[in-house]
C-alpha positions in Angstrom: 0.0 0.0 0.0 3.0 2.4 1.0 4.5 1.6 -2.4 1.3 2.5 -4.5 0.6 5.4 -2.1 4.4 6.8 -3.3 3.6 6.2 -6.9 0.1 8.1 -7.0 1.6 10.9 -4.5 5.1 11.9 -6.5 6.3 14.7 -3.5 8.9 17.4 -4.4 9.9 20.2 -2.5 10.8 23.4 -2.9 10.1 26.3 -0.7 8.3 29.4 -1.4 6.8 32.0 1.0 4.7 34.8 -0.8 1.5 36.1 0.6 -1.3 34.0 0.5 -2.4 34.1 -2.6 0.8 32.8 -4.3 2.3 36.2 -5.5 5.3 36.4 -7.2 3.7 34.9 -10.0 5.6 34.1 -14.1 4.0 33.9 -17.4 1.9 31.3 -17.5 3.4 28.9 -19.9 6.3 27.9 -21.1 6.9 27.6 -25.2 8.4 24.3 -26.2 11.0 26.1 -27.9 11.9 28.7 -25.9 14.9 27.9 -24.3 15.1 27.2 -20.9 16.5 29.9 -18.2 19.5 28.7 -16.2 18.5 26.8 -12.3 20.8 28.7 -10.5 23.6 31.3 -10.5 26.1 28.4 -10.7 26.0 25.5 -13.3 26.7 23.2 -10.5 24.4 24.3 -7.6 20.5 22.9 -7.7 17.8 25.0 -6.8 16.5 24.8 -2.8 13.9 26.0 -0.6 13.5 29.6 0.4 10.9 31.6 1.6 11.4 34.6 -1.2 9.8 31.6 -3.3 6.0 31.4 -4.3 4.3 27.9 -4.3 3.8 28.3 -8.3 7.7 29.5 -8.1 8.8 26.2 -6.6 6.4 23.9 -8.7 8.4 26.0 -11.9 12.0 25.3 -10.3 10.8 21.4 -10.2 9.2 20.8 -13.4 11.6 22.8 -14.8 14.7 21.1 -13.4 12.8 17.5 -14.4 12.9 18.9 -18.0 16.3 19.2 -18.0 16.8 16.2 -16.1 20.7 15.8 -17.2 21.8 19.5 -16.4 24.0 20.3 -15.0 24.7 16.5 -14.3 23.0 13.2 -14.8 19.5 13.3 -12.9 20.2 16.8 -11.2 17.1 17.7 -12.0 15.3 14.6 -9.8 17.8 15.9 -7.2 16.4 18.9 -7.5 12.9 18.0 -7.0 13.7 16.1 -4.3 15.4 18.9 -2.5 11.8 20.3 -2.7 9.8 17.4 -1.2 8.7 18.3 2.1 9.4 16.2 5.2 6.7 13.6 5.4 6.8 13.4 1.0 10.3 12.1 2.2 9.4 9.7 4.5 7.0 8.5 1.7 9.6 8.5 -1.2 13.0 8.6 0.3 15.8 8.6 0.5 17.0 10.1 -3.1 17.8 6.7 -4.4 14.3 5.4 -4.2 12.6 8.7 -5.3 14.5 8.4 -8.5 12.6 5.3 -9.2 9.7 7.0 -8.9 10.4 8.3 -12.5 10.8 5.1 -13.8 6.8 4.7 -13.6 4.4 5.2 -16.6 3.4 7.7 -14.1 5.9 10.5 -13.5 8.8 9.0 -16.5 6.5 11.9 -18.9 8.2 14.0 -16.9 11.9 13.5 -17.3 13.0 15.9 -20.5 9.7 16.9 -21.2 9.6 19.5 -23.9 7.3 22.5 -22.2 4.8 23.1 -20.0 1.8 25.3 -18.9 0.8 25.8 -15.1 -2.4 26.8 -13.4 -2.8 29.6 -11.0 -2.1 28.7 -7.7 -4.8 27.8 -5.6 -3.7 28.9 -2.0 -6.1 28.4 1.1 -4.3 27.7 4.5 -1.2 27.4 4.1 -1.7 25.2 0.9 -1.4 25.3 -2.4 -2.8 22.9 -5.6 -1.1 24.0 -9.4 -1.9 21.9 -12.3 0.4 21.1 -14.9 0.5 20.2 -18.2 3.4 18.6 -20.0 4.3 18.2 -23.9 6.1 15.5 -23.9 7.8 13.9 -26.7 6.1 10.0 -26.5 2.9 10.7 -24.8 2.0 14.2 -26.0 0.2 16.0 -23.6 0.1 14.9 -20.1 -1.5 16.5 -16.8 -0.2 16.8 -13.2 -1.7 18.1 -9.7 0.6 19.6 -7.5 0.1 20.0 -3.6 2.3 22.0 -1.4 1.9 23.2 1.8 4.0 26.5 3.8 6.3 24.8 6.4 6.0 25.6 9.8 9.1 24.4 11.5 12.8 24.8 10.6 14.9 24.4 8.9 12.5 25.2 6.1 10.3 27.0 8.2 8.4 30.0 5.5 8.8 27.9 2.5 6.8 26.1 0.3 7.2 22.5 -0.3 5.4 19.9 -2.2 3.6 17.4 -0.4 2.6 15.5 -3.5 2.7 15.0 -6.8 -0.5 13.3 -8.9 -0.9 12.4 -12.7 -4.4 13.3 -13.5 -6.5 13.1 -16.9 -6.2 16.4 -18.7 -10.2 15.8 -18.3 -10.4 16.7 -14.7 -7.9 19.7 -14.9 -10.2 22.2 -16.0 -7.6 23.3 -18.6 -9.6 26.1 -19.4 -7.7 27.6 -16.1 -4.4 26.3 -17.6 
């Protein structure tokens, strides 16, 4: 049950603090042939939690890393997501060597080198947040995610956003007139 509960919950972290309605907010979609801002300052250093990050920041960061998965070395960008999982996605997923399986799955292996995406507006309430994704991917076309993050309370990512989970869903369900 814990192993299926992993698969259909994907968690990812990254921390974001903005006001609670998910400011800091970026264009709304990414073109697949636009290319791709750097991660980070330096080509060697993933992106991490902080709270100057909004929850639709941090799903960015991740999704973004995932679609560069080999940058700035072989599955940096699952290390990056998983620098973004909160606390009790880890204990679901974790340690880094299992969550990379994770992307081994019919389930979340769309998004490894995925070639854009479009994201929702953040739907804060609480100290939560849900953003939908979708992915153009290469083999499967278009594919849809639901984010869920939640604001940490407790250090040492205390102010930041993290994702809690991480759900394919059928673009059906996503209301992609929102996307």
């Amino acid at each position: 049950m814990r192993t299926l509960l992993s698969l259909l919950m994907l968690p990812v972290v990254i921390a974001a603090a903005a006001g609670p309605d998910g400011a800091h907010a970026r264009p709304a979609a990414t073109s697949p042939t636009a290319p791709r801002p750097p991660m980070s300052a330096s080509a060697d250093t993933l992106p991490e939690p902080s709270p100057d990050l909004s929850a639709k920041e941090v799903v960015r960061l991740q999704v973004d890393a995932l679609g560069r998965n080999d940058e700035p070395r072989e599955d940096a960008g699952i290390e990056a997501a998983f620098n973004f999982a909160s606390p009790d996605n880890k204990r679901v997923t974790g340690p880094l060597r299992r969550f990379r399986t994770l992307f081994d799955t019919p389930a979340y292996g769309p998004m490894i080198d995925h070639q854009g995406a479009t994201y929702s507006e953040a739907e804060v309430e609480d100290g939560t947040a849900r953003i939908g994704v979708i992915l153009q991917t290469e083999s499967e076309g278009r594919v849809g995610y639901l984010f869920r993050l939640s604001l940490q309370s407790s250090p040492p990512h205390e102010d930041c956003w993290m994702t809690d989970a991480v759900q394919r869903v059928p673009l059906d369900t996503m209301g992609e007139e929102k996307i």
